[in-house]
Structures are given as C-alpha cells and as structure tokens.
C-alpha positions as CSV (number, residue, x, y, z in Angstrom):
1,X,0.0,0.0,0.0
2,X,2.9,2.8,0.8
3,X,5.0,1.1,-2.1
4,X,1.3,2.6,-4.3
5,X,1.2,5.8,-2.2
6,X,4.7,6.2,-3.5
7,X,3.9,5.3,-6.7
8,X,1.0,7.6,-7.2
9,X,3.2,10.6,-5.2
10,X,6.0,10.1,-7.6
11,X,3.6,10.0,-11.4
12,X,1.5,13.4,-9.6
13,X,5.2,14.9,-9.4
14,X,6.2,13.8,-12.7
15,X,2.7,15.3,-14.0
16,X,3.6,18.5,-12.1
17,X,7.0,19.3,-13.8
18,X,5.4,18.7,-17.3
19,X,3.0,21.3,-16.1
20,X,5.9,23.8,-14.9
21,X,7.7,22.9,-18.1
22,X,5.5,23.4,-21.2
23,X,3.8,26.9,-19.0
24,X,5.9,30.0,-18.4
25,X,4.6,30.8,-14.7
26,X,6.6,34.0,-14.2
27,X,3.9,36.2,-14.8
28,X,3.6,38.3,-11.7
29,X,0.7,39.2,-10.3
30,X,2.4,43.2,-9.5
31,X,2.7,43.1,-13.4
32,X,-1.1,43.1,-13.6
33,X,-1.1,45.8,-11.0
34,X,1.5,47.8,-12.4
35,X,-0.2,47.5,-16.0
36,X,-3.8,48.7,-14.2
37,X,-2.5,51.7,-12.7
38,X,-1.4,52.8,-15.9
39,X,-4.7,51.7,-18.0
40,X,-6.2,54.4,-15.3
41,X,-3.5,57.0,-15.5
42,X,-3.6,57.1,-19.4
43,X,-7.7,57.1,-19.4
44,X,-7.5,59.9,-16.4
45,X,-5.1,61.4,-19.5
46,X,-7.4,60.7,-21.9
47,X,-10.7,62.5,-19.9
48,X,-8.9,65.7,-19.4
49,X,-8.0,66.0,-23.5
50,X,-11.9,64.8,-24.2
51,X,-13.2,67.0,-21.5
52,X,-10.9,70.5,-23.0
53,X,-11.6,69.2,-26.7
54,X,-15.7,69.9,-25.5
55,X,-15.1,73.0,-24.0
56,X,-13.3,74.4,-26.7
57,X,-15.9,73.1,-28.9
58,X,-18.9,74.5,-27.3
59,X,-16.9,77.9,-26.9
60,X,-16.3,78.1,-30.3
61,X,-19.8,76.9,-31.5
62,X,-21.0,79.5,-29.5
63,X,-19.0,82.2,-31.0
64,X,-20.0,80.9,-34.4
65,X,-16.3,80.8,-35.6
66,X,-17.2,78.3,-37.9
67,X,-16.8,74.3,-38.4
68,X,-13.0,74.5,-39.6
69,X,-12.0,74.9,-36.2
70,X,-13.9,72.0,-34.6
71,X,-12.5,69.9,-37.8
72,X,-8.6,71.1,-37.1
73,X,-9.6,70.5,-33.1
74,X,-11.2,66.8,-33.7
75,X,-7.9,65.6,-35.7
76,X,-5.9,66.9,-32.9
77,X,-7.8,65.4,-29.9
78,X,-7.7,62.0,-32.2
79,X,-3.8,62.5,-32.6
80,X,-3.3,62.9,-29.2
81,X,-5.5,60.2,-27.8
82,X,-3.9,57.5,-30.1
83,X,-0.6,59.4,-28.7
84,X,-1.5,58.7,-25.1
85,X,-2.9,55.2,-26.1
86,X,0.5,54.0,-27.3
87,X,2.6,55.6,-24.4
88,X,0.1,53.9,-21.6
89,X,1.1,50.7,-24.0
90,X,4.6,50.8,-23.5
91,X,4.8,52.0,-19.8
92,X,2.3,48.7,-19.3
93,X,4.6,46.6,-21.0
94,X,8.0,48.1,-19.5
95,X,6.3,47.9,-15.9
96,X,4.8,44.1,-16.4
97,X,8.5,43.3,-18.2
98,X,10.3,44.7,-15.1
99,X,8.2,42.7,-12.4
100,X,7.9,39.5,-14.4
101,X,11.9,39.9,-14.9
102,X,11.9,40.1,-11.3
103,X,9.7,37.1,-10.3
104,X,11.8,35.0,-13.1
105,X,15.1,36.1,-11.5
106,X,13.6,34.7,-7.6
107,X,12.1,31.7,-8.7
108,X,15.1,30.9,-10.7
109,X,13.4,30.1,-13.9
110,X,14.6,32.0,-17.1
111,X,12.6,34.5,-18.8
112,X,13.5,33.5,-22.2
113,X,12.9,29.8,-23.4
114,X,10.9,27.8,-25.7
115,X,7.8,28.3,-23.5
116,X,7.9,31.9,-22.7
117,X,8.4,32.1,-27.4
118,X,5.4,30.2,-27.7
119,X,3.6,32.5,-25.1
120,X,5.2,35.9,-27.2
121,X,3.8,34.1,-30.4
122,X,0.2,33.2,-28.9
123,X,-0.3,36.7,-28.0
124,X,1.1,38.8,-30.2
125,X,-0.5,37.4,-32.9
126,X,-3.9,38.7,-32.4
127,X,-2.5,42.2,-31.1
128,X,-1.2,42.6,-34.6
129,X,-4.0,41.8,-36.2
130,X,-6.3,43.3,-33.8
131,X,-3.9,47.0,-34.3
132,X,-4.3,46.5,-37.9
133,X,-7.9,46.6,-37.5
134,X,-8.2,49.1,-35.2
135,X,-6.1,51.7,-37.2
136,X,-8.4,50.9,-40.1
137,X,-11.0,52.5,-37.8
138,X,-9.6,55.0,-37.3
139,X,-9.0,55.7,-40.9
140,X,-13.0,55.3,-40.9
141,X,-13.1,57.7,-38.6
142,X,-15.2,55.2,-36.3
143,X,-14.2,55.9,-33.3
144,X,-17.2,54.1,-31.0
145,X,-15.7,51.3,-32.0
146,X,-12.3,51.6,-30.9
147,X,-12.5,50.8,-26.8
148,X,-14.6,47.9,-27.5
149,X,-12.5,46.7,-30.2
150,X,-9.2,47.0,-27.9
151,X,-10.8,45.1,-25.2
152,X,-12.1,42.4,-27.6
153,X,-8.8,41.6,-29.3
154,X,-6.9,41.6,-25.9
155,X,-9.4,39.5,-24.5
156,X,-9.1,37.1,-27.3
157,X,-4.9,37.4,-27.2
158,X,-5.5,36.4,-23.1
159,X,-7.7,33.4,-23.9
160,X,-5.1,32.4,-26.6
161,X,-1.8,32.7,-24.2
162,X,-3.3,30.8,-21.5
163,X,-2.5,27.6,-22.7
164,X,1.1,28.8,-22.3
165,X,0.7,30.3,-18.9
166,X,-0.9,30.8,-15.5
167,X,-4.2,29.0,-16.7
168,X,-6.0,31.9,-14.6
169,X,-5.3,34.8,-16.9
170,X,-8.0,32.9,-19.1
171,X,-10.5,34.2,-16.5
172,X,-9.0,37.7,-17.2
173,X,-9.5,37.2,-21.0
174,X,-13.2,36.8,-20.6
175,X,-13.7,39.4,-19.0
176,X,-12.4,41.6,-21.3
177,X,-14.4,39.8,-24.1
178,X,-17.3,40.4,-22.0
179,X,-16.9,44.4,-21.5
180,X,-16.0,44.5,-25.2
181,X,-19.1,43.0,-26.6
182,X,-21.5,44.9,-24.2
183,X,-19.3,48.2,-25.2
184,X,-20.3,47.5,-28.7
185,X,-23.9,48.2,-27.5
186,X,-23.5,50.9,-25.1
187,X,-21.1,53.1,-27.8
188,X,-20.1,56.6,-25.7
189,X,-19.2,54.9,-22.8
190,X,-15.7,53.1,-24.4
191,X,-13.5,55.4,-21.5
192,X,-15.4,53.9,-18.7
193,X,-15.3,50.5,-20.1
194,X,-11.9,51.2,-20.8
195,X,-10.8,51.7,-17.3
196,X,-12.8,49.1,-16.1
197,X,-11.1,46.0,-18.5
198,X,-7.9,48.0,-18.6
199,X,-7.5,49.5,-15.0
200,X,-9.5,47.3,-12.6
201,X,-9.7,44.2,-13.8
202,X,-6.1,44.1,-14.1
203,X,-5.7,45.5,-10.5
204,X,-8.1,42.5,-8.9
205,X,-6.5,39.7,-11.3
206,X,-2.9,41.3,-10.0
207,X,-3.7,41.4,-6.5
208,X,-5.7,37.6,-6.3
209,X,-2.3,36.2,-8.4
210,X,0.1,37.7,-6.1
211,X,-1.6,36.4,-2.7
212,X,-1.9,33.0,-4.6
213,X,1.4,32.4,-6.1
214,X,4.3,35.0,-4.7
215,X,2.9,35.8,-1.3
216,X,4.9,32.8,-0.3
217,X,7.6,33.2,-2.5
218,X,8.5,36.7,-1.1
219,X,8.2,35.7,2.5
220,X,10.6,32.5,2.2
C-alpha cells in the first residue's frame, strides 16, 4: 500500500514538472497591477483632452467661428488620444517586463525559453491583427468602436496565451471579451469600459495572483 502511495506521489510529481515545463509561470501578479495603474492614469489622461476638446468646442460653437475649427480641433484630440494610447502601452509593458523579470530572477526560472516564445507568439499574434484593424478605424473615422474593439482583441490574445501560462489569466481574458461585446452596445461609454477592462480588472486579477502564487515566494 505505501509502495502505491509512492507510486501515485511520484507519477503526480512527474505530471507536475510537465505542467511547470511546457507553462511559463513567471507572470507576476504586480505586473497586472502595475499594468492597471497605468490603463487608469492614461484614461484619467485621456478625460482631461476629451473633456478640453468639448469646452473648446462649445466655446467656439458659440461664438459661431465656424466648423474648420472644430474639424482642425477633432484631428488633434484623435492625434493625441492615439498618442497617449500607445505611451500607456509601453509603460504597461516596461512595468509588467520589469516585475515578471523580477519574479523569473527569484524563482530561478529563465525569462526567455521555448515556453515563454510560444507565449510571445500566442499573443502577439492577435494584437497585430487586432492593431491592424483598429487603425483601419480609425481611418474610418469610427471611433465608437475603438475601446470595444481593444478590449475584444486583448481578451481574445489572453484566452489564446493561457495555454502557455498561469491558466487563470484565461479568466481575465473573458472578461475583457465580456466588457467589449457589451461596449459595442452601449457606444459613448468606451473610457469607462476602458478603465474598467484595462485599470480594474487588471488590478483584482494582480492582486488575487500575487496572494496565490508569490505571497509565499517573497516571505521565504
């Protein structure tokens, strides 16, 4: 009966390596957090352009200058909201870079192997395509769609990497398939549904992955 126990002990360890090894489980759960602050920051950003673009607007409208001016001031609030769209990008990825690099470096696992390429692949794949798109619409000029269709295409690029990673990020995927697809019917609302998928929902998947993985990890 122990020789079984054994047994059984020894094939459920086996089982757990090839877990470890064909998953890159690095991801830290401060990357989400770091990644939500800035979703918030570049939408607080975002509100205060919006928010001037309207007063100007109405001030002008008012003085009947004319519809050049609200023409010249709509390309440059678009220019500038793409503009702060791709620099809350980059600090999300420096910031979820540095703390993963950090988590990798503790646990003693590297950051750069044939798991963590098949994770870059899975996700970056429909980002791309999902960028393509959305600069399309923006060359439409539809701009509704564009906060749905960001959350919709990173929820899809989630649920795709999670066969590569921490199986719970899936879980963070729907959700932002879920805000996307009910954004698409409430169009005017994309910067609250925005911070929401972006900010929050990052923040609380960050928070429960830290207290469940490196909580532990940090304390040893």
């Amino acid at each position: 009966m122990d020789h079984q126990n054994q047994s059984l002990q020894d094939l459920q360890h086996i089982k757990n390596m090839m877990e470890r090894s064909s998953r890159f489980i690095s991801l830290s759960g401060l990357s989400g957090i770091a990644a939500g602050i800035c979703a918030m920051v570049g939408a607080w950003l975002a509100y205060s352009k919006i928010s001037l673009y309207n007063y100007e607007h109405d001030t002008a409208f008012n003085q009947d200058r004319g519809t050049y001016i609200f023409r010249d001031g709509a390309n440059l609030l678009t220019t500038q909201l793409v503009t702060i769209a791709l620099l809350t990008f980059v600090a999300a990825f420096v910031s979820s870079f540095f703390f993963t690099y950090l988590r990798s470096k503790r646990s003693g696992i590297p950051l750069w192997g044939s798991t963590s390429i098949r994770l870059f692949w899975n996700t970056i794949i429909p980002l791309a395509v999902g960028g393509l798109f959305l600069f399309k619409l923006l060359q439409l000029e539809q701009y509704a769609l564009i906060a749905p269709g960001c959350l919709i295409f990173y929820g899809l690029a989630l649920v795709n990497a999670s066969k590569y990673t921490l199986g719970e990020i899936r879980y963070l995927g729907y959700g932002q398939l879920l805000l996307g697809i009910m954004n698409l019917w409430m169009v005017g609302y994309g910067l609250y549904f925005w911070v929401f998928g972006f900010g929050i929902l990052h923040i609380i998947y960050g928070l429960l992955m830290w207290f469940k993985y490196e909580r532990v990890l940090n304390n040893e």
